[in-house]
PAMARBA-815940 format. One line per 8 residues: number of its first residue (from 1); for each residue y, z, x of N, C-alpha, C. Coordinates in pm, whole numbers, always signed. Example, Ala and Ser with C-alpha at 12.3 -4.5 7.8 and 13.67 -1.06 7.14 Angstrom:
2
1) -569,+780,+1319,-450,+780,+1230,-330,+780,+1320 ~ -225,+708,+1285,-106,+714,+1367,+3,+787,+1290
***
This chain:
310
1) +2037,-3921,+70,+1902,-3916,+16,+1818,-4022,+86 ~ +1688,-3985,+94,+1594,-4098,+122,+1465,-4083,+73 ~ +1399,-4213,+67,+1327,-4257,-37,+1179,-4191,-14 ~ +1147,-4246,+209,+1034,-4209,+229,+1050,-4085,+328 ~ +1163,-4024,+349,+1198,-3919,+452,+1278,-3961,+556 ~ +1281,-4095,+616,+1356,-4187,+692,+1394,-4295,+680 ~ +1417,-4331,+571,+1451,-4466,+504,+1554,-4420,+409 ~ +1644,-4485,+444,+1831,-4469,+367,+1755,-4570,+240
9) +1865,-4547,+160,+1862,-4561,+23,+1996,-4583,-48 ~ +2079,-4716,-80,+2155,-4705,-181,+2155,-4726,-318 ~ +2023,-4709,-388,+1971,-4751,-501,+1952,-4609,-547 ~ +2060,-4539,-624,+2095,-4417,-724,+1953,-4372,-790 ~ +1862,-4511,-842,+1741,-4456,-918,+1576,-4452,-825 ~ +1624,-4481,-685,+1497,-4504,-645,+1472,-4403,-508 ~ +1557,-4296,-510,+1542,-4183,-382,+1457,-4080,-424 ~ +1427,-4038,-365,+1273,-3961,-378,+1286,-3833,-290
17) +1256,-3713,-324,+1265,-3586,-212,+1166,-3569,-159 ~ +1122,-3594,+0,+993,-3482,+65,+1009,-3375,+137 ~ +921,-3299,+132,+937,-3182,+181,+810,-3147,+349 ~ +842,-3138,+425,+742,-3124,+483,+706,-2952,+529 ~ +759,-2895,+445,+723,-2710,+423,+581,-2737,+380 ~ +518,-2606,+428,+359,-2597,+387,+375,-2576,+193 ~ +250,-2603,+152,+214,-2532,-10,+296,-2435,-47 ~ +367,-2440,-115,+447,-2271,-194,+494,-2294,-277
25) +547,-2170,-295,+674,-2156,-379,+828,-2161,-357 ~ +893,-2255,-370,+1051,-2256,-308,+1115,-2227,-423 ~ +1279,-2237,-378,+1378,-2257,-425,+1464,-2366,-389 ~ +1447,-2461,-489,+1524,-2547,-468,+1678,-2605,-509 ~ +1743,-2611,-430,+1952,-2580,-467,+1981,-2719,-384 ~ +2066,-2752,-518,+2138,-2856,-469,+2326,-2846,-477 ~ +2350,-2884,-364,+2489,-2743,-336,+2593,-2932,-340 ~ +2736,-2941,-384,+2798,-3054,-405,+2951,-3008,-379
33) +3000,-3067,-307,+3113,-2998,-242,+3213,-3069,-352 ~ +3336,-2965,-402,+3390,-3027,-454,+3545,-3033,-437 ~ +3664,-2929,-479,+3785,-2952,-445,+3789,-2832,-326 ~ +3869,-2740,-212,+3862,-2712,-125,+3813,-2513,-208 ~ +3852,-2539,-289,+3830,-2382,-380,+3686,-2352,-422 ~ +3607,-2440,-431,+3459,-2509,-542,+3409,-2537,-442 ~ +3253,-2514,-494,+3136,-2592,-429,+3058,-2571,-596 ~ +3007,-2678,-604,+2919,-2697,-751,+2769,-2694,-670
41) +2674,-2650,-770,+2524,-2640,-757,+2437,-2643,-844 ~ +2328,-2692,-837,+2219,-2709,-932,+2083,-2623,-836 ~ +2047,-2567,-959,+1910,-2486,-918,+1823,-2502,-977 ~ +1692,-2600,-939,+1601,-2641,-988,+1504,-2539,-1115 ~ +1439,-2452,-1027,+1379,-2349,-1036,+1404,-2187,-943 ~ +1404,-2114,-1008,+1402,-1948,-930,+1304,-1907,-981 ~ +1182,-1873,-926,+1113,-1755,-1002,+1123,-1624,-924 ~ +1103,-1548,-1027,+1093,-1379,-984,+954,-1342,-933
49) +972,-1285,-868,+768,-1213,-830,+809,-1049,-841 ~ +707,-1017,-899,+678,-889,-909,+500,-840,-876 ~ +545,-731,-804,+416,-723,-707,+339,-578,-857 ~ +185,-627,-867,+136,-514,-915,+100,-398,-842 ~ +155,-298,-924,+142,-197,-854,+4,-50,-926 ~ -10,-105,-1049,-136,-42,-1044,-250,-98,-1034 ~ -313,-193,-1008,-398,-271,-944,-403,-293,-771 ~ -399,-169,-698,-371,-189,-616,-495,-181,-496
57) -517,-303,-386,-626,-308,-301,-561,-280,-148 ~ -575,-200,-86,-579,-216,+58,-665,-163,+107 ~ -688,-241,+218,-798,-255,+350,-924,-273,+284 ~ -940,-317,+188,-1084,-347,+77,-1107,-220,-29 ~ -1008,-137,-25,-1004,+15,-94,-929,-13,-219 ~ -933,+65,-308,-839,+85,-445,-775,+188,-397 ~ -642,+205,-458,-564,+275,-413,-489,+305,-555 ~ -400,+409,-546,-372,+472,-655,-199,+496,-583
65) -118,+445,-646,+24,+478,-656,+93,+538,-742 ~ +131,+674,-690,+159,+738,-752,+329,+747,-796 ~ +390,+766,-907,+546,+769,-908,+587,+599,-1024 ~ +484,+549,-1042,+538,+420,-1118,+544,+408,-1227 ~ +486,+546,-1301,+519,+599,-1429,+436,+503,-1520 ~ +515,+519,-1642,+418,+386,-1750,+471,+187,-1710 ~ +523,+171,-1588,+525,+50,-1532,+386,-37,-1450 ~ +393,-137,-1458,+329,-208,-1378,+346,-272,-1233
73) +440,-370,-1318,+502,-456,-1189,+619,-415,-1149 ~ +654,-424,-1049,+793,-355,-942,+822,-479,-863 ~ +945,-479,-850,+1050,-530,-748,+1131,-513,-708 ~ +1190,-469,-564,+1347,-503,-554,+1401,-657,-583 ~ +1538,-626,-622,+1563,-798,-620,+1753,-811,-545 ~ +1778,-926,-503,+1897,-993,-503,+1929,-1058,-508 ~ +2030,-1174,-502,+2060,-1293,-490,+2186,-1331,-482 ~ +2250,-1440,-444,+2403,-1492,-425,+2443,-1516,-607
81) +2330,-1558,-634,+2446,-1588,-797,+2355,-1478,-893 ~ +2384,-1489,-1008,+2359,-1399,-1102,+2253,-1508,-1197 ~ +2174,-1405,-1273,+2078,-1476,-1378,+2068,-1397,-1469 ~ +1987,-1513,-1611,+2002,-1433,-1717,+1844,-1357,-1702 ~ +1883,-1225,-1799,+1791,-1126,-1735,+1688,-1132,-1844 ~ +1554,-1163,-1764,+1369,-1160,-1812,+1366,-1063,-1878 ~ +1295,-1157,-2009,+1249,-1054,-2134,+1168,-957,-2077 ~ +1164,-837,-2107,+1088,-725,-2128,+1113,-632,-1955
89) +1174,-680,-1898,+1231,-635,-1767,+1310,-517,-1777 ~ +1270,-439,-1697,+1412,-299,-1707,+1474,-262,-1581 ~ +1611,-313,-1562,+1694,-307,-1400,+1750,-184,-1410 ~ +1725,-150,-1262,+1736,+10,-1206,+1831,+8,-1118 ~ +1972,+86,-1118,+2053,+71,-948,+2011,+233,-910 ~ +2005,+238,-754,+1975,+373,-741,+2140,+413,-687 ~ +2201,+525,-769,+2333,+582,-797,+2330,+650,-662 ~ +2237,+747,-627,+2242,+863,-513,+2112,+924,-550
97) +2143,+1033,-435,+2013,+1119,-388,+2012,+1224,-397 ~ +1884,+1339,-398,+1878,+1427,-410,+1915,+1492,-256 ~ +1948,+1649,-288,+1923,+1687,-138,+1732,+1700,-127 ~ +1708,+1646,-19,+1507,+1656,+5,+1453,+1526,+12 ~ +1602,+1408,-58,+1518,+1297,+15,+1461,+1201,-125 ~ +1487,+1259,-293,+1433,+1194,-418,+1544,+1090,-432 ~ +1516,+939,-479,+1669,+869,-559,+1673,+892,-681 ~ +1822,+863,-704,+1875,+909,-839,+1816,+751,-881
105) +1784,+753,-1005,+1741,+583,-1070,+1771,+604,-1175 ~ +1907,+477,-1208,+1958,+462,-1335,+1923,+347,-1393 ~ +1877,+364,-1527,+1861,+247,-1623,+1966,+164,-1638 ~ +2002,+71,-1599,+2128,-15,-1651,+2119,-163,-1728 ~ +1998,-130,-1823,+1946,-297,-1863,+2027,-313,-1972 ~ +2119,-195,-2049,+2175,-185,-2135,+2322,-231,-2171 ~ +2327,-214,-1969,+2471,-181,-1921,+2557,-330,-1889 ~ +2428,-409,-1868,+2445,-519,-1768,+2394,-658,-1909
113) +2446,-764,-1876,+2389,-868,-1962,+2353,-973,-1877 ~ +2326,-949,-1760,+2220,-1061,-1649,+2248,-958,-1535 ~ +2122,-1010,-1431,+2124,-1018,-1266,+2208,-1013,-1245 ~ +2270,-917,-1218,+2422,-974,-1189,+2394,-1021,-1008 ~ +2520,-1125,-962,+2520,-1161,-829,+2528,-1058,-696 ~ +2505,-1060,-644,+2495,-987,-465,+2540,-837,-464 ~ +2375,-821,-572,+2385,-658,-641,+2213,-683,-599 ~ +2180,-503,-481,+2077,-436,-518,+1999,-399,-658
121) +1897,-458,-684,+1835,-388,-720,+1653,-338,-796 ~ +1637,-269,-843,+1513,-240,-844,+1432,-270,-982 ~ +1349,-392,-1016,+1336,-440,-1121,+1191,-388,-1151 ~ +1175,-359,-1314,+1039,-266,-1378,+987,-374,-1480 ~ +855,-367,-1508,+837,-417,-1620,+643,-401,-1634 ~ +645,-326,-1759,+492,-270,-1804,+409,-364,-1857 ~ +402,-471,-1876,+331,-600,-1895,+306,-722,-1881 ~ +258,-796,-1843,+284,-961,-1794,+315,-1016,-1906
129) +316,-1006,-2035,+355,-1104,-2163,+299,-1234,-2172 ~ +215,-1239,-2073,+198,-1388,-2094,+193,-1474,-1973 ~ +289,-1430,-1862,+303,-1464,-1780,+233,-1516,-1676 ~ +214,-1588,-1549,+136,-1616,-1432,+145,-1541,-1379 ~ +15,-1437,-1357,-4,-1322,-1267,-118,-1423,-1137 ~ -113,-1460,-1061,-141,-1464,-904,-235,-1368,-907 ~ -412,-1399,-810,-469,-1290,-799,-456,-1217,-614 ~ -444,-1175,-548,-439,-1094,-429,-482,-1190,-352
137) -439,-1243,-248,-427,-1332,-128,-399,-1463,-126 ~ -301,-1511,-267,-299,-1592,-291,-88,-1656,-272 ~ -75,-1548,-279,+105,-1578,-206,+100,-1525,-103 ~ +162,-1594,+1,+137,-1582,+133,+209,-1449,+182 ~ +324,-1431,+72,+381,-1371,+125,+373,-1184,+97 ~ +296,-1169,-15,+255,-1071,-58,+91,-1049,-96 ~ +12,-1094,-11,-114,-1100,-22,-187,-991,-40 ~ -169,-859,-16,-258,-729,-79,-190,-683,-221
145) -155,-796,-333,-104,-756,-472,-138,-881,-543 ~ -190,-827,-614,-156,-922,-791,-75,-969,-823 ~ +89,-1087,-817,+186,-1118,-818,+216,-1190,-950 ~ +307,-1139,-1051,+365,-1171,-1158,+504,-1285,-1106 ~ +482,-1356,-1163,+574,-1483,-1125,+641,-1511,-1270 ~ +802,-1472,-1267,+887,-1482,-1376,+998,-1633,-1365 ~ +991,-1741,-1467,+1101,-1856,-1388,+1222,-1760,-1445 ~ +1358,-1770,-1408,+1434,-1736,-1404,+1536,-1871,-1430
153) +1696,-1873,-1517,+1785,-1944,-1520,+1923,-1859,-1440 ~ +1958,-1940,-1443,+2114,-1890,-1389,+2222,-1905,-1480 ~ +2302,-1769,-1472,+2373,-1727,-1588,+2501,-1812,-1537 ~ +2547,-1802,-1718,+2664,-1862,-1773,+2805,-1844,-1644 ~ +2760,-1753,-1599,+2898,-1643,-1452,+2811,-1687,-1381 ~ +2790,-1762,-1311,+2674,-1718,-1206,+2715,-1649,-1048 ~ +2875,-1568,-1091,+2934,-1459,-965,+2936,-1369,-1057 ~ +2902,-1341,-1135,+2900,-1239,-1239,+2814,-1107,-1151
161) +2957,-995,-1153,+2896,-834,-1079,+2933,-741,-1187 ~ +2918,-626,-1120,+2936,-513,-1222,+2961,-394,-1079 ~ +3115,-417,-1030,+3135,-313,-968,+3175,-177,-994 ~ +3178,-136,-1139,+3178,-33,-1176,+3044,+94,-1160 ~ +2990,+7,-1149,+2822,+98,-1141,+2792,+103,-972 ~ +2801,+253,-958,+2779,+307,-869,+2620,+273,-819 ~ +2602,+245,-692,+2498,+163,-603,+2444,+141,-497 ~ +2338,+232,-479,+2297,+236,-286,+2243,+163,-246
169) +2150,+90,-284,+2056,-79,-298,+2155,-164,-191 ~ +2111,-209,-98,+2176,-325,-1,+2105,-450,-67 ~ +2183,-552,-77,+2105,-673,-114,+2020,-754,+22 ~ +1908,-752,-24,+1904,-875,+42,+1846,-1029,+45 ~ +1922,-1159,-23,+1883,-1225,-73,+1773,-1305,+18 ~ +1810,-1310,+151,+1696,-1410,+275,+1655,-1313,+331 ~ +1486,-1354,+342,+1441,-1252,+399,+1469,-1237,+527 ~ +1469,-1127,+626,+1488,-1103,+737,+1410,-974,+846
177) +1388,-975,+911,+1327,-895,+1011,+1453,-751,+1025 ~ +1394,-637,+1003,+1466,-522,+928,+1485,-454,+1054 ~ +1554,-386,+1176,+1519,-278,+1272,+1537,-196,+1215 ~ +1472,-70,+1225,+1491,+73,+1206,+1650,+125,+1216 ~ +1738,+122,+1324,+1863,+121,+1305,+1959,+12,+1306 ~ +2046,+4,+1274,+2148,-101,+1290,+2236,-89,+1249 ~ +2372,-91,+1343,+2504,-101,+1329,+2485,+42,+1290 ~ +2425,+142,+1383,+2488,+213,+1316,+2389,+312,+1177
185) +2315,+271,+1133,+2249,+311,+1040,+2103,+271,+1012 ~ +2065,+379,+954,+1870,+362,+907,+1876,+334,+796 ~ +1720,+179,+821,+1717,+115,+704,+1567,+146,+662 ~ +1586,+160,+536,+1430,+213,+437,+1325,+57,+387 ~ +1294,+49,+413,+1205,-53,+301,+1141,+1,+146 ~ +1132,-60,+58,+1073,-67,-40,+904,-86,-45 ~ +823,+30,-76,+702,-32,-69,+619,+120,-73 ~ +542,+153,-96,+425,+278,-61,+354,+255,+69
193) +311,+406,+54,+202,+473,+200,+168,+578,+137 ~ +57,+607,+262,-37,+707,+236,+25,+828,+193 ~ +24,+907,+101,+49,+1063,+95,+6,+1126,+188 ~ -177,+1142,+252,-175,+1192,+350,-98,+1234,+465 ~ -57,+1081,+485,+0,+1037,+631,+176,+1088,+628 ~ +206,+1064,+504,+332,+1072,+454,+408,+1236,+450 ~ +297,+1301,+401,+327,+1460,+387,+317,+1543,+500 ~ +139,+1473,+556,+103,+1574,+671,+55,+1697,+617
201) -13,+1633,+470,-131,+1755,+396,-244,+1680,+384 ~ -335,+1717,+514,-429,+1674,+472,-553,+1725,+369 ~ -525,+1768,+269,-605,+1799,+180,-590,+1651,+114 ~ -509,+1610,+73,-492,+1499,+20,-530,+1386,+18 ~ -540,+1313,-93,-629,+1192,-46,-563,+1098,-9 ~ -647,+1003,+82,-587,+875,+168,-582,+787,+69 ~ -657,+793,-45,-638,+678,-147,-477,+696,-252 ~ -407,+804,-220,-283,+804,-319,-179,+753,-261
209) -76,+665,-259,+20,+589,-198,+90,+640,-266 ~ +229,+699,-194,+369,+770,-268,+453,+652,-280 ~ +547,+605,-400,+600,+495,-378,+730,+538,-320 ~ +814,+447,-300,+936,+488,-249,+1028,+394,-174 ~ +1150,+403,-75,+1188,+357,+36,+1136,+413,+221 ~ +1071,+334,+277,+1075,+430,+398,+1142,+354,+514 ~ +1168,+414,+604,+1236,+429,+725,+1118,+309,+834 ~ +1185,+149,+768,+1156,+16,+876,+1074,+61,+1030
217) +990,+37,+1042,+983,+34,+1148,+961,-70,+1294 ~ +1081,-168,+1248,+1136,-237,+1301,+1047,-371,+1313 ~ +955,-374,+1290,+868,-524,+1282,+848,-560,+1127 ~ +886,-509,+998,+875,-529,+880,+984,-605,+872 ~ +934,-782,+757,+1064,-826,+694,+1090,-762,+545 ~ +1194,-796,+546,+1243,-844,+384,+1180,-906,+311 ~ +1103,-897,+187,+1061,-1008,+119,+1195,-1082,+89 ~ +1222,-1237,+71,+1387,-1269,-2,+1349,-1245,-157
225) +1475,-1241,-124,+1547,-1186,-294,+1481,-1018,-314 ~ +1546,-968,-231,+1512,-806,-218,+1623,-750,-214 ~ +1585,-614,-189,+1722,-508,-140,+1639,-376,-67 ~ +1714,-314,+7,+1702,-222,+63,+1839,-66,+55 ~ +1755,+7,+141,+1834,+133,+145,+1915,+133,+304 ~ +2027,+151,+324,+2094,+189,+446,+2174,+282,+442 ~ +2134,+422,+549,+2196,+526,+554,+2250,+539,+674 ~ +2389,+581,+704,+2459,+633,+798,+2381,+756,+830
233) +2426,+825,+931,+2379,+954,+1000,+2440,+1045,+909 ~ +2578,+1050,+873,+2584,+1165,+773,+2561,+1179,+643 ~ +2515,+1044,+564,+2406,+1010,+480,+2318,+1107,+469 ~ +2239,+1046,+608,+2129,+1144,+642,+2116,+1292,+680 ~ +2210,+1340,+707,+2231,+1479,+705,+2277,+1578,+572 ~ +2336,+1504,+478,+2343,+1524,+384,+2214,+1524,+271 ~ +2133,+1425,+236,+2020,+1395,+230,+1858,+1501,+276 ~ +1901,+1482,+427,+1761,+1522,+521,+1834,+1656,+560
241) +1903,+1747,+547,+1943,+1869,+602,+1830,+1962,+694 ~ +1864,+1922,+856,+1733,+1976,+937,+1677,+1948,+899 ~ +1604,+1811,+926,+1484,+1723,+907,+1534,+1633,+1037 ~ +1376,+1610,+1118,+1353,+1502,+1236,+1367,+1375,+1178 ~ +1432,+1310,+1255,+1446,+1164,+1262,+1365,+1064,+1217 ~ +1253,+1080,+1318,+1101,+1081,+1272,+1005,+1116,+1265 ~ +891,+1071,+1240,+764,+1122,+1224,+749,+1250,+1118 ~ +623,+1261,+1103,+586,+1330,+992,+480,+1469,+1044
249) +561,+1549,+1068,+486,+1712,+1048,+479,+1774,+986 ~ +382,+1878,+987,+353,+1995,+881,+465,+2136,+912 ~ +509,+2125,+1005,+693,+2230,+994,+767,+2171,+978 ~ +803,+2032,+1047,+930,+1941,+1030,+992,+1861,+901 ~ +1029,+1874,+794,+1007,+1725,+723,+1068,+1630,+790 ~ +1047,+1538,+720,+1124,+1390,+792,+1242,+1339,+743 ~ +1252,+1213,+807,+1354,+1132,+740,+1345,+1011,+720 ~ +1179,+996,+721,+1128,+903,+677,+1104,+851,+571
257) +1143,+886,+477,+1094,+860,+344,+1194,+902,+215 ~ +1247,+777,+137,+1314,+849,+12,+1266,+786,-89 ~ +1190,+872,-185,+1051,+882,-289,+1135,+845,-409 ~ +1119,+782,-470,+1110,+694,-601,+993,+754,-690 ~ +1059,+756,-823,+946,+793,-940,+968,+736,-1030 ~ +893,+683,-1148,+933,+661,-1253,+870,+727,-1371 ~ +819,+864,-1296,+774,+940,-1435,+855,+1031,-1484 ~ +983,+1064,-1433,+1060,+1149,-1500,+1174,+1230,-1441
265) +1122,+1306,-1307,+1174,+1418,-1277,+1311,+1356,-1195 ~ +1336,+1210,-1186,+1428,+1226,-1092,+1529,+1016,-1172 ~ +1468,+1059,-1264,+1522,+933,-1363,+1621,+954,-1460 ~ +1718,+859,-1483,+1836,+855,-1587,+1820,+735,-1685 ~ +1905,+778,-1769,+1947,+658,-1866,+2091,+669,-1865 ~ +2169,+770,-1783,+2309,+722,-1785,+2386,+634,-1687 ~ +2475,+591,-1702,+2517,+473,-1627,+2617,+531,-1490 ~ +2653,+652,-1519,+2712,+717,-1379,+2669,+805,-1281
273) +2673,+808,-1189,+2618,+902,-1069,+2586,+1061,-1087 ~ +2468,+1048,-1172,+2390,+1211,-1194,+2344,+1249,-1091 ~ +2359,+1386,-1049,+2297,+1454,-951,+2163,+1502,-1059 ~ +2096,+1546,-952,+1942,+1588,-1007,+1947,+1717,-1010 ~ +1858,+1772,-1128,+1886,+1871,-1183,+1831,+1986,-1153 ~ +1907,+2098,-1100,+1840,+2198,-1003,+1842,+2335,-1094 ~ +1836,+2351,-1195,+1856,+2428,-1269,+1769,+2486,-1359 ~ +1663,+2435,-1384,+1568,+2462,-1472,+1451,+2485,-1415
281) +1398,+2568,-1284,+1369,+2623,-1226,+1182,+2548,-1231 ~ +1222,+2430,-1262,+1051,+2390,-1275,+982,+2313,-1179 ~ +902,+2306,-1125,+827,+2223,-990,+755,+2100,-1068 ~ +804,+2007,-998,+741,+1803,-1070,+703,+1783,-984 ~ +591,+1765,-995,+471,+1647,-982,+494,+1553,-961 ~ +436,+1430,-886,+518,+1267,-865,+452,+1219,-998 ~ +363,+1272,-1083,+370,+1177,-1262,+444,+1265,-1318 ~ +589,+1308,-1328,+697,+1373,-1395,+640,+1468,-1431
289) +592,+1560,-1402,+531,+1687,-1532,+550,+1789,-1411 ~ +622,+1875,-1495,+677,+1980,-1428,+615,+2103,-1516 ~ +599,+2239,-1428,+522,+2320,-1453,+601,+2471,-1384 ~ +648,+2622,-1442,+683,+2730,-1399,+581,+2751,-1284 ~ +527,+2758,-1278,+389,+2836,-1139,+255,+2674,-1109 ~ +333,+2607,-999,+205,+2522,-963,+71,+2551,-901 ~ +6,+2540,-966,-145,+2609,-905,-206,+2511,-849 ~ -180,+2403,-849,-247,+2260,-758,-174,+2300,-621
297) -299,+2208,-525,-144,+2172,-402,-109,+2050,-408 ~ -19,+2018,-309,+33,+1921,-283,+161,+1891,-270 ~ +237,+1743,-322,+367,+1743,-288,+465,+1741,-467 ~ +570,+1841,-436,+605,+1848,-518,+776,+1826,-545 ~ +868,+1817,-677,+1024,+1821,-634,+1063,+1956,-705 ~ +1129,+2010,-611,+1170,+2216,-634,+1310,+2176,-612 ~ +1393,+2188,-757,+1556,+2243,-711,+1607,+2099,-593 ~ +1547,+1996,-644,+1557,+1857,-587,+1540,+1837,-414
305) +1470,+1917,-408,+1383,+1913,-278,+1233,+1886,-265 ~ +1182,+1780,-177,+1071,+1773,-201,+958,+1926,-67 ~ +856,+1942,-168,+823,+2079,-80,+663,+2058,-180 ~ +598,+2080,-41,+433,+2072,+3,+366,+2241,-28 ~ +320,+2244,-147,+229,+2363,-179,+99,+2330,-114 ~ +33,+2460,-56,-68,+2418,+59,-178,+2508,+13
***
């Protein structure tokens, strides 16, 4: 320890921490080596951020995201240890996929009694309670959102998992610079885009953002304490059946994109790997409402395929 940043110190009550990181928000861990099995740690503070997602501004525009159901704030999250889990929060693992490209999203807030450790996953919650909501350009690191800032403790286990629950979510606790492939496999980010741009209907408006995972395109990081999607090629063939690699046409679909909802059509409350339900012959809407004969256009999920009425 030292007192002024370069000045040793053997006086237990008089060392002092500086930091010469710009203004933020950290995490601060103090890691203590102990017998060759152990390492002990103290964690000052963790907070959670959750980005708003119906308050949403880009390029000086309001924008409308569609798929987030009766939620607000969204996050992926991860981390090396486990925490106890924020009031009014609802954790999501995504189990699997539809064939067309929808995730399966299971409720598991029921299932689980904290964060568990160096587990994907996708965190909900419909109100600030109270909380420090951040207004838009004010965290550096998420500056086109409204940012809900949750402190967080670390649980009683703090290796506490739950490998029973089936889980496609990659963790990723430090953020990092994502390529499009690697080792082997395509990685999605967490986040919305244009429907327009996304479908390749342009009837549609540029102001609706589909939420979802999409397909990195190799200069995007990680926010830390995130997770992501990584698919092998036969993932993706399974998944994208004859669908291009990339890009987005009006014959081709892609394999750019795997769409997240939280209004209904492609959501669980059970804790094991549901396939999506192809049986009840009804066409959903990205706000869950499904209908025998769609008379709108646009993008829709048919028999768990997503498919563009024009």
């Amino acid at each position: 320890m030292h007192k002024d940043g370069s000045t040793s110190t053997t006086d237990p009550g008089s060392g002092n921490i500086h930091s010469y990181l710009p203004e933020g928000d950290y995490v601060l861990r103090f890691y203590i080596k102990g017998d060759e099995e152990k390492t002990y740690y103290y964690t000052l503070e963790h907070p959670l951020k959750m980005r708003d997602y119906r308050d949403v501004e880009y390029e000086g525009n309001a924008r409308t995201v569609v798929g987030i159901g009766n939620y607000t704030y969204l996050t992926t999250w991860s981390d090396y240890l486990a925490y106890e889990k924020p009031a009014g929060v609802d954790i999501y693992a995504v189990t699997d996929f539809s064939s067309g490209g929808a995730a399966t999203l299971v409720n598991i807030t029921d299932q689980v009694d904290c964060l568990p450790a160096n587990t994907g996953l996708i965190l909900a919650k419909k109100d600030d309670d109270g909380e420090t909501v951040t207004d838009r350009g004010v965290d550096p690191e998420m500056p086109d959102f409204k940012v809900l800032t949750i402190p967080l403790k670390v649980y009683e286990e703090p290796e506490k998992t739950y490998p029973e629950i089936a889980n496609q979510l990659t963790p990723s606790p430090l953020a990092q610079e994502l390529q499009q492939y690697s080792e082997g496999k395509a990685n999605y980010l967490f986040g919305a885009y244009r429907e327009d741009l996304a479908t390749g209907d342009g009837t549609t408006s540029a102001s609706n953002f589909l939420l979802g995972f999409w397909l990195s395109n190799g200069t995007r990081r990680t926010y830390h304490n995130s997770a992501y999607i990584s698919l092998d090629g036969q993932q993706q063939n399974q998944i994208f059946p004859g669908a291009a690699y990339t890009g987005w046409t009006s014959s081709s679909p892609s394999r750019s994109w795997i769409s997240v909802s939280f209004g209904g059509m492609n959501t669980s409350t059970r804790i094991l790997s549901p396939k999506a339900s192809t049986d009840d012959g009804l066409w959903y809407n990205l706000q869950g409402m499904g209908t025998s004969h769609p008379m709108q256009k646009g993008l829709y999920i048919h028999q768990g395929r997503k498919v563009i009425r024009r």
